[in-house]
C-alpha positions as CSV (number, residue, x, y, z in Angstrom):
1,X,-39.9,-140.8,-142.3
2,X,-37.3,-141.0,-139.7
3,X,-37.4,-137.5,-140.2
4,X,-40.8,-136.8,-139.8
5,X,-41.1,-138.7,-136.6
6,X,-38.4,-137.2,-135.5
7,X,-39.7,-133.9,-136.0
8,X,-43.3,-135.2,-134.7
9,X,-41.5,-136.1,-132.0
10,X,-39.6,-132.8,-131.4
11,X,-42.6,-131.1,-131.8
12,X,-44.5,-133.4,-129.4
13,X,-41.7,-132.6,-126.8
14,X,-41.5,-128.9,-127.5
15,X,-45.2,-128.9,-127.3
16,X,-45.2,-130.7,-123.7
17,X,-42.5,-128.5,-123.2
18,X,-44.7,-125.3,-124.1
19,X,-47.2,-127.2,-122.2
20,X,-45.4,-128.1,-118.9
21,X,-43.9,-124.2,-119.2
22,X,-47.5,-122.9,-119.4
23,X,-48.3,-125.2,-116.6
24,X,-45.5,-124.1,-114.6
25,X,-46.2,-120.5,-115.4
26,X,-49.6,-121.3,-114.5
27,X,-48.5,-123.1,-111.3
28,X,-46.5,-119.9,-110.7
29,X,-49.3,-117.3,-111.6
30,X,-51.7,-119.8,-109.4
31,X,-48.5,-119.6,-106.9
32,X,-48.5,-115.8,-107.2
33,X,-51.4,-115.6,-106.8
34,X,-52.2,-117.6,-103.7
35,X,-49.0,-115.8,-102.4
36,X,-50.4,-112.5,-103.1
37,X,-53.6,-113.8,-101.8
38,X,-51.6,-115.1,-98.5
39,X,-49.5,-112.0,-98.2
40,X,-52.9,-109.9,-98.9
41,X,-55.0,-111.7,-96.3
42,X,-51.3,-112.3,-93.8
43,X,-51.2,-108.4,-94.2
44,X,-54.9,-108.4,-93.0
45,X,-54.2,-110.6,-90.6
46,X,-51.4,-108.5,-89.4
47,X,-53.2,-105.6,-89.7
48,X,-56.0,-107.3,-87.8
49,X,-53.9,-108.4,-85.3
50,X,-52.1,-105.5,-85.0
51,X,-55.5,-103.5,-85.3
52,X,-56.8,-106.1,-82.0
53,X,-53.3,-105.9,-80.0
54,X,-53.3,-102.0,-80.5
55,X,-56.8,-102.2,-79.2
56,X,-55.9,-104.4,-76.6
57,X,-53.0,-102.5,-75.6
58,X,-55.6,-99.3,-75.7
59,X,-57.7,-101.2,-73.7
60,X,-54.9,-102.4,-71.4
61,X,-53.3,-99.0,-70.8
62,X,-56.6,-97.6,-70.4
63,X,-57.5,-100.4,-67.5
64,X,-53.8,-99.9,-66.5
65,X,-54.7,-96.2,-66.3
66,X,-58.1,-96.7,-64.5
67,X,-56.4,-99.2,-62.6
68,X,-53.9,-97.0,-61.2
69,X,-55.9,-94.0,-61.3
70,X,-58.3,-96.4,-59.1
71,X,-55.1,-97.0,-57.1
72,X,-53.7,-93.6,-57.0
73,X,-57.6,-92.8,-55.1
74,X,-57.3,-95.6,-53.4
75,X,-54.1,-94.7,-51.6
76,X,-55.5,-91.1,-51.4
77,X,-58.6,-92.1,-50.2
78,X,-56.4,-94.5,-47.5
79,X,-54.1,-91.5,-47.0
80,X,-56.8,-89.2,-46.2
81,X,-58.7,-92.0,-43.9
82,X,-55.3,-92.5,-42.3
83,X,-54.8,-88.9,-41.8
84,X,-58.1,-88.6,-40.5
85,X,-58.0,-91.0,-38.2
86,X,-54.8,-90.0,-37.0
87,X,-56.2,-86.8,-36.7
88,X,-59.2,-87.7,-34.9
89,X,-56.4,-90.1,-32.5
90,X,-54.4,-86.9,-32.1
91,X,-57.5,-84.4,-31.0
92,X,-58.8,-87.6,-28.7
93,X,-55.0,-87.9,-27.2
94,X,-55.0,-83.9,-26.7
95,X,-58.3,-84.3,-25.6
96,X,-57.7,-86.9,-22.6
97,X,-54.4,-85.4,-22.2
98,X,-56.5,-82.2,-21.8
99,X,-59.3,-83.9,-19.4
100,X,-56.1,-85.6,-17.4
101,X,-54.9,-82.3,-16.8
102,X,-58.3,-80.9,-15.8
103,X,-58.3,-83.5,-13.6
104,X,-55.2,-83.1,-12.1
105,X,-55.7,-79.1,-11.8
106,X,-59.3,-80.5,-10.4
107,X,-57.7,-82.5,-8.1
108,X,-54.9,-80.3,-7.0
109,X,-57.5,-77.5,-6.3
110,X,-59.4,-79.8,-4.2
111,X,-56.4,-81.0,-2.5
112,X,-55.8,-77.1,-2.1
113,X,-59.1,-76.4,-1.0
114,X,-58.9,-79.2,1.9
115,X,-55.7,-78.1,3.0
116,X,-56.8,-74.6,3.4
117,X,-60.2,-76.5,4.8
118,X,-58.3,-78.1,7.4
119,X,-55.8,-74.9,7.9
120,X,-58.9,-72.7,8.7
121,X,-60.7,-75.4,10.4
122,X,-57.1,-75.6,12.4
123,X,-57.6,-71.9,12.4
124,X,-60.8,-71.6,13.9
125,X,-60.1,-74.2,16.5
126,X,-57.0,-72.0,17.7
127,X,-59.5,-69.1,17.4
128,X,-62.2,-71.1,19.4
129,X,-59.9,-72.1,22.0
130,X,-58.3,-68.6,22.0
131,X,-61.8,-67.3,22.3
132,X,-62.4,-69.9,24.8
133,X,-60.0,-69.2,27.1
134,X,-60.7,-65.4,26.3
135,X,-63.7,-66.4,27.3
136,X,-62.8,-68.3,30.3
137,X,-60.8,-65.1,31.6
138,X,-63.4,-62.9,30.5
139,X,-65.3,-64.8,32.8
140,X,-63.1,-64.8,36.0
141,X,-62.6,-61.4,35.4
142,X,-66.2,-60.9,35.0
143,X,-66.3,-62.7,38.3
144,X,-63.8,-60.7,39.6
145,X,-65.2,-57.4,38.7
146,X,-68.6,-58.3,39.9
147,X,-66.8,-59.4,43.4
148,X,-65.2,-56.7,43.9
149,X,-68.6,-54.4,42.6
150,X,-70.6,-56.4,45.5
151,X,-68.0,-55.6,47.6
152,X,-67.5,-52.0,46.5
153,X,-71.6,-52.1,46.7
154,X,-71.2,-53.0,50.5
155,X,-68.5,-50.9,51.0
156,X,-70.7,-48.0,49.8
157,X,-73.8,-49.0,51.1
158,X,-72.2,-49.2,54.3
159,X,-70.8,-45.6,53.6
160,X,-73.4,-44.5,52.6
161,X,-75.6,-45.9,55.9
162,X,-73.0,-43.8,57.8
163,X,-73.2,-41.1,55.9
164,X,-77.4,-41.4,56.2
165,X,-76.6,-41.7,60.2
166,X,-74.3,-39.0,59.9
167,X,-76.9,-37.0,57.9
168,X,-79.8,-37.7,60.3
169,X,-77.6,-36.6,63.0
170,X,-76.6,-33.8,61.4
171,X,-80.7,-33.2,60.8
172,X,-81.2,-33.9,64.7
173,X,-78.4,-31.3,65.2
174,X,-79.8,-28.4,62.5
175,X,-83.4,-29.1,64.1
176,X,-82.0,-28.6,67.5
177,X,-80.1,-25.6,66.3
178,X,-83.1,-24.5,64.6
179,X,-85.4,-25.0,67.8
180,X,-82.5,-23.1,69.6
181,X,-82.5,-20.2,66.8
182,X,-85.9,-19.9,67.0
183,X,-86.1,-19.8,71.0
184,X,-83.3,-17.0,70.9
185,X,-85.3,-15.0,67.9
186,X,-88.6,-15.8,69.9
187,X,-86.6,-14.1,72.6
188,X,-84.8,-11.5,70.6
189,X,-88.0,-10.6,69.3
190,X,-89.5,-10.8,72.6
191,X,-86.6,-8.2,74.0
192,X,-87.1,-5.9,71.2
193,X,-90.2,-5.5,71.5
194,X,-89.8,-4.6,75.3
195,X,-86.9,-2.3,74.0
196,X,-89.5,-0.9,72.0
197,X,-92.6,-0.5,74.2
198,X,-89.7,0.7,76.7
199,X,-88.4,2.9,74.2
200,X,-91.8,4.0,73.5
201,X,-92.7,4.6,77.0
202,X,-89.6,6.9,76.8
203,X,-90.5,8.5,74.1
204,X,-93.9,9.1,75.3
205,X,-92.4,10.6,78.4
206,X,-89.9,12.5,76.6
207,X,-92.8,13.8,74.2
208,X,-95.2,14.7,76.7
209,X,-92.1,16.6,78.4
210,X,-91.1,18.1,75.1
211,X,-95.0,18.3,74.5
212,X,-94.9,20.5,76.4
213,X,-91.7,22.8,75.9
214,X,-92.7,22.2,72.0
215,X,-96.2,22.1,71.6
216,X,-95.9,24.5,68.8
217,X,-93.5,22.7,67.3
218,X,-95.4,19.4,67.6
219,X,-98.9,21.0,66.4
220,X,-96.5,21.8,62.9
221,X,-95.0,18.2,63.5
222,X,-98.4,16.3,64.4
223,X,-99.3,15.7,60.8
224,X,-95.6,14.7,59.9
225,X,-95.6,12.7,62.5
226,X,-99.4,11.2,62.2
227,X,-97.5,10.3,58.6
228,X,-94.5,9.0,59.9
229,X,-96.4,6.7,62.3
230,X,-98.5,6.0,59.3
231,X,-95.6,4.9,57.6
232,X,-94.1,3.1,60.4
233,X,-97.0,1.3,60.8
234,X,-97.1,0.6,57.0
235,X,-93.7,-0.7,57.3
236,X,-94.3,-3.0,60.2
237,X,-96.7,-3.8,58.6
238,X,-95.1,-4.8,55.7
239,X,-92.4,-6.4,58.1
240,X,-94.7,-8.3,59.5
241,X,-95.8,-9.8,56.3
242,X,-92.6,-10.1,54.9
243,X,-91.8,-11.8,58.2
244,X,-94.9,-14.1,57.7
245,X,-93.8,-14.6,54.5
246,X,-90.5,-15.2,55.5
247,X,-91.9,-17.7,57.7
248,X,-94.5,-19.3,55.1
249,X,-91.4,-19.2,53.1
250,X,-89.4,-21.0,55.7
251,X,-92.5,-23.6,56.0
252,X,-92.5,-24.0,52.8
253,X,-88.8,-24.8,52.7
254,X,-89.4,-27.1,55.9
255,X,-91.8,-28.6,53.8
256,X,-90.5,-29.0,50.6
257,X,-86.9,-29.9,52.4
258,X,-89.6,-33.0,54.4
259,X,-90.8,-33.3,50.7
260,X,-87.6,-33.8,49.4
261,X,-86.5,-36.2,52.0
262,X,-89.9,-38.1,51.6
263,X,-88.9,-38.8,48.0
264,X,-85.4,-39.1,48.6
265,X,-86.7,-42.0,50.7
266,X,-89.1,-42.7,48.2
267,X,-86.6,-42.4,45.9
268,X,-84.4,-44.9,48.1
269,X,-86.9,-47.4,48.6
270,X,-87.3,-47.2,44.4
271,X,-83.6,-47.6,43.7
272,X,-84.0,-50.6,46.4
273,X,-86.9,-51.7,44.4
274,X,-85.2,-51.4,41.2
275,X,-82.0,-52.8,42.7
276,X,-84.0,-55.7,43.4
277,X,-85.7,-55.9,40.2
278,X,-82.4,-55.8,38.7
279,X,-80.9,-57.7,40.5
280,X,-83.3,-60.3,39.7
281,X,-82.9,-58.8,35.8
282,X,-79.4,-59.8,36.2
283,X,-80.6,-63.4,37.1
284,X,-82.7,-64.0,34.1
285,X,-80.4,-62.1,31.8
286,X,-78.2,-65.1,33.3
287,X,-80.7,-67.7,33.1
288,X,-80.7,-66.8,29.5
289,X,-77.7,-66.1,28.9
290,X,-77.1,-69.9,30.1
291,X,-79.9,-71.4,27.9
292,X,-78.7,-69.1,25.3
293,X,-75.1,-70.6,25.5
294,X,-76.4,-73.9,25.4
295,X,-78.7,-73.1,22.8
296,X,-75.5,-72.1,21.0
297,X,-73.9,-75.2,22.1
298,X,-76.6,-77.5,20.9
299,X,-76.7,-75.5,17.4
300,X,-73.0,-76.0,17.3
301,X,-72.9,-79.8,18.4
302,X,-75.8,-79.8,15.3
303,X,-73.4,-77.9,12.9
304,X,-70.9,-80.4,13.6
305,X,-72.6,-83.0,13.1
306,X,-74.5,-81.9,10.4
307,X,-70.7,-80.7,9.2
308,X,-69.6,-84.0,9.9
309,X,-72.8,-85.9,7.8
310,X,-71.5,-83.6,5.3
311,X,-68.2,-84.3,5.1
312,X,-68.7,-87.9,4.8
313,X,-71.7,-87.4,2.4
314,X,-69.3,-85.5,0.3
315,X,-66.8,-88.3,0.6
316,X,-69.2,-90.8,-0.5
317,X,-70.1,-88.9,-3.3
318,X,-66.3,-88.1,-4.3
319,X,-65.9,-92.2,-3.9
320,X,-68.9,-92.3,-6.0
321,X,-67.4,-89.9,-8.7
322,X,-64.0,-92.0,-8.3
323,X,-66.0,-94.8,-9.0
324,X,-67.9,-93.5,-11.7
325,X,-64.7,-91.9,-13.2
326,X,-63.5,-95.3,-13.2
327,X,-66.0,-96.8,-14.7
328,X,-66.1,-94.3,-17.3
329,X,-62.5,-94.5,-17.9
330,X,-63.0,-98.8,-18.4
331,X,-65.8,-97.8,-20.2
332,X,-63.9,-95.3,-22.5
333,X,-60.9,-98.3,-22.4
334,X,-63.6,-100.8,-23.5
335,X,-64.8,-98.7,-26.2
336,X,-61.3,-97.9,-27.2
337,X,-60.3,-101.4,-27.2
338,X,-63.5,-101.8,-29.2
339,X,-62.6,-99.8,-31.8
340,X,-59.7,-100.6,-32.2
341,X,-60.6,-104.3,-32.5
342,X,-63.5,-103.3,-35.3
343,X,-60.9,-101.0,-37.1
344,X,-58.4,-104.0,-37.0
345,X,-61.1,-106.6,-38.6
346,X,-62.1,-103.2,-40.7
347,X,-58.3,-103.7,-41.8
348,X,-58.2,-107.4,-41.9
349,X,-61.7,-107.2,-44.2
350,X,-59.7,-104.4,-46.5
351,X,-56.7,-106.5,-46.6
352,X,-58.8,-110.0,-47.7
353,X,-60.7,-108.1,-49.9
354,X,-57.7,-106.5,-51.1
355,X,-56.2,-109.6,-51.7
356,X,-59.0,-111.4,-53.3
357,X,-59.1,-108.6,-55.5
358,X,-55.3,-109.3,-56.6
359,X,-56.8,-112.6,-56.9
360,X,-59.1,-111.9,-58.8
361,X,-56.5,-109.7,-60.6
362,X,-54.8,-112.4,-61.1
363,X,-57.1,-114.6,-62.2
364,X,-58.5,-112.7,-64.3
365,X,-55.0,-111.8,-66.0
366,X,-54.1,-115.9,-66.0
367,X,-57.6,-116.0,-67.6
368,X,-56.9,-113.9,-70.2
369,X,-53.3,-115.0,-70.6
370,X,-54.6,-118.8,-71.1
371,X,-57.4,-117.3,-73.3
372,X,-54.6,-115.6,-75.4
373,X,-52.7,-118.9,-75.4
374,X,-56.1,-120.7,-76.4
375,X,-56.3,-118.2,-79.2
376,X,-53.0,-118.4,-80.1
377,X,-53.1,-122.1,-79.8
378,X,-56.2,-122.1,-82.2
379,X,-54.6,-119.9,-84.5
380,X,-51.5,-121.4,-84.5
381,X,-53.6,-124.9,-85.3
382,X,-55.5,-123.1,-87.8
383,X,-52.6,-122.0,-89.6
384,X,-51.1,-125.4,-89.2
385,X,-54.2,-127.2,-90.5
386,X,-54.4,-124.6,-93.3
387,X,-50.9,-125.1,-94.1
388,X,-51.5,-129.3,-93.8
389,X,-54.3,-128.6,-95.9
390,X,-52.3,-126.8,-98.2
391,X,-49.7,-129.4,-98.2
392,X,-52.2,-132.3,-98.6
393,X,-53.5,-130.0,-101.7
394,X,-50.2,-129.1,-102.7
395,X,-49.5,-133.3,-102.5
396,X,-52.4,-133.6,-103.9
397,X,-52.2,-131.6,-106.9
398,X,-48.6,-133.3,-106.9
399,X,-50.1,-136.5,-106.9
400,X,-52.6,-136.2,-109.4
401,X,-49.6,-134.4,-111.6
402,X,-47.9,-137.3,-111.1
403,X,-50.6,-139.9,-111.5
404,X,-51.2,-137.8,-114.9
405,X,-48.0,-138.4,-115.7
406,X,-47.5,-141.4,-115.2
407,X,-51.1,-141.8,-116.8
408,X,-49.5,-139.4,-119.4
409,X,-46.5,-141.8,-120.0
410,X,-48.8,-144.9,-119.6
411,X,-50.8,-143.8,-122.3
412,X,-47.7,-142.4,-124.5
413,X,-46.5,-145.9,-124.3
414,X,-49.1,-148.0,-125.3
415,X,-49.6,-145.3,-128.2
416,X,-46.0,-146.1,-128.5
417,X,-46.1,-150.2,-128.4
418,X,-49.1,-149.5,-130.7
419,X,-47.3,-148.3,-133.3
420,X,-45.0,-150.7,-132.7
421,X,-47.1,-153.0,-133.6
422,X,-48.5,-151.3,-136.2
423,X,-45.4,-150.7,-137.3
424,X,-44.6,-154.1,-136.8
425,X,-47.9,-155.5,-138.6
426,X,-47.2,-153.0,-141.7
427,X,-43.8,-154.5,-142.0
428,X,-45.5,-158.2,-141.8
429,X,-47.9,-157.1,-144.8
430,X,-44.9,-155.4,-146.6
């Protein structure tokens, strides 16, 4: 019996034995297989994660990429504005250095052009005065000249009066001499014509003699003769008219010479005329001369002026320009300092908004950075709380194994004291 129990016994214990092994194999498949389970949903996990931070990191190097490509323009785009703008500095800079030399060659030229102003306006004063003066000796000389023509004038004139008186005696004297001549051919004439009627009283005398000694001859000679006288009578005939002629010749002479001196008188009292009317010519060539001089005078005392008005017109209006040059230069200085002001609050704006944008950056990255903590947080907790939970389970399980057992080994031992007492009770009744 002691046997039998005993082997009841072993077999109870090799039965909870079997029973506790199965347990514990169970408890190790279980354990398996939540470890499989773990690994196979850790792996997951991993994967997942891994999956998420690859994706992230994709996501990050592509934002990374963006964000410097964005950068990379950025700087470009700054470069090229810079560039640009330096550019655009440079051509303004060559082009006021450009204008400031055009000014300067502007200004030099004019300064030229009044010096040579002033050299030829020296110029033509020396030239006036020079002509002046000229002028002025001109003049004297003029003066001169016409002195000594008046004088020269007289001088002739009175020449000329003795030469008239010298003339007219002269005239007086060839009259005379004429008168004479003519007397003494009057008288010549007057003899030869006695010659010849004595001559021809001789001849009468002397034919009638020879008449008679040559009557013959003179009956043959009477027709010669008749001729001859004929012909002598033709020819004093033909002296007397040339001697008329001679003499209407001469009174034509005398006439045209009285002629002659009638015009030359005439002529005389003409050039007198004319001398007077030049003369008085002379005087209003003079007069106008004068008013034509002052004329000139006036006209230049206009030009100067008007010269003058000129000049200071154009020296207002070169103050003017000065002025306006000025102003446009504060003007250009104002924009200038206007633009440069806008481009420096244009730079100011770019580097706020630059830096709110690495705020924002930054925010953004703390953002994420305490969302990844959050996450990680959470998942950590999770994990945490899982591995409470499986704790608490684990406890729990190893609780209600142990409650079991003791339950187990409560029970075992009241089946025990049972059959104690049963034992106990058959052994009364034995």
């Amino acid at each position: 019996m002691k046997k039998k129990k005993m082997k009841e016994k072993k077999k109870k214990k090799m039965k909870k034995k079997k029973r506790k092994k199965k347990k514990e194999e169970e408890k190790k498949k279980t354990k398996r297989k939540k470890k499989k389970k773990r690994k196979k949903r850790k792996k997951k996990m991993k994967t997942k994660k891994r999956k998420k931070k690859k994706k992230e990191e994709k996501k990050r190097k592509k934002k990374k990429k963006e964000e410097k490509k964005r950068k990379k323009m950025k700087k470009e785009e700054k470069k090229r504005k810079m560039k640009k703008e330096e550019e655009k500095k440079k051509t303004k800079r060559k082009k006021k250095r450009k204008n400031m030399k055009e000014e300067k060659m502007k200004k030099m030229k004019e300064e030229k052009k009044m010096k040579k102003m002033k050299e030829e306006k020296k110029k033509k004063m020396k030239k006036k005065r020079k002509k002046r003066k000229k002028k002025m000796k001109t003049k004297k000389r003029k003066k001169k000249k016409e002195e000594e023509k008046k004088r020269k004038k007289k001088k002739k004139k009175k020449k000329e009066e003795k030469k008239r008186k010298k003339m007219k005696k002269e005239e007086e004297k060839k009259k005379r001499k004429k008168k004479e001549e003519k007397k003494k051919t009057k008288r010549k004439k007057k003899k030869r014509k006695k010659m010849k009627e004595e001559k021809k009283k001789n001849m009468k005398e002397e034919k009638k003699m020879e008449k008679m000694k040559e009557k013959k001859k003179k009956m043959k000679k009477k027709k010669k003769k008749k001729k001859m006288k004929e012909e002598e009578k033709k020819k004093r005939k033909k002296k007397r008219k040339k001697r008329k002629k001679k003499m209407k010749t001469k009174k034509r002479k005398k006439k045209k010479e009285e002629e002659k001196k009638r015009k030359k008188k005439k002529k005389k009292k003409k050039k007198k005329k004319e001398e007077k009317k030049r003369k008085k010519m002379k005087k209003e060539e003079e007069k106008r001369k004068k008013k034509k001089e002052e004329e000139k005078k006036r006209k230049k005392k206009k030009k100067k002026k008007k010269k003058e008005e000129e000049k200071k017109k154009n020296m207002k209006e070169k103050k003017m320009k000065k002025m306006k040059e000025k102003k446009k230069k504060m003007k250009k200085k104002k924009k200038k300092k206007k633009k440069m002001k806008k481009e420096e609050e244009k730079k100011k704006r770019k580097k706020k908004k630059k830096e709110e944008e690495k705020k924002k950056t930054k925010r953004k990255k703390k953002k994420r950075k305490k969302m990844k903590e959050e996450k990680k947080m959470k998942k950590m907790k999770e994990k945490k709380k899982k591995k409470k939970n499986k704790n608490k389970n684990k406890n729990k399980n190893k609780n209600k194994n142990k409650k079991k057992k003791k339950k187990k080994k409560k029970k075992k031992k009241k089946k025990k004291k049972k059959k104690k007492k049963k034992k106990k009770k058959k052994k009364k009744k034995i």
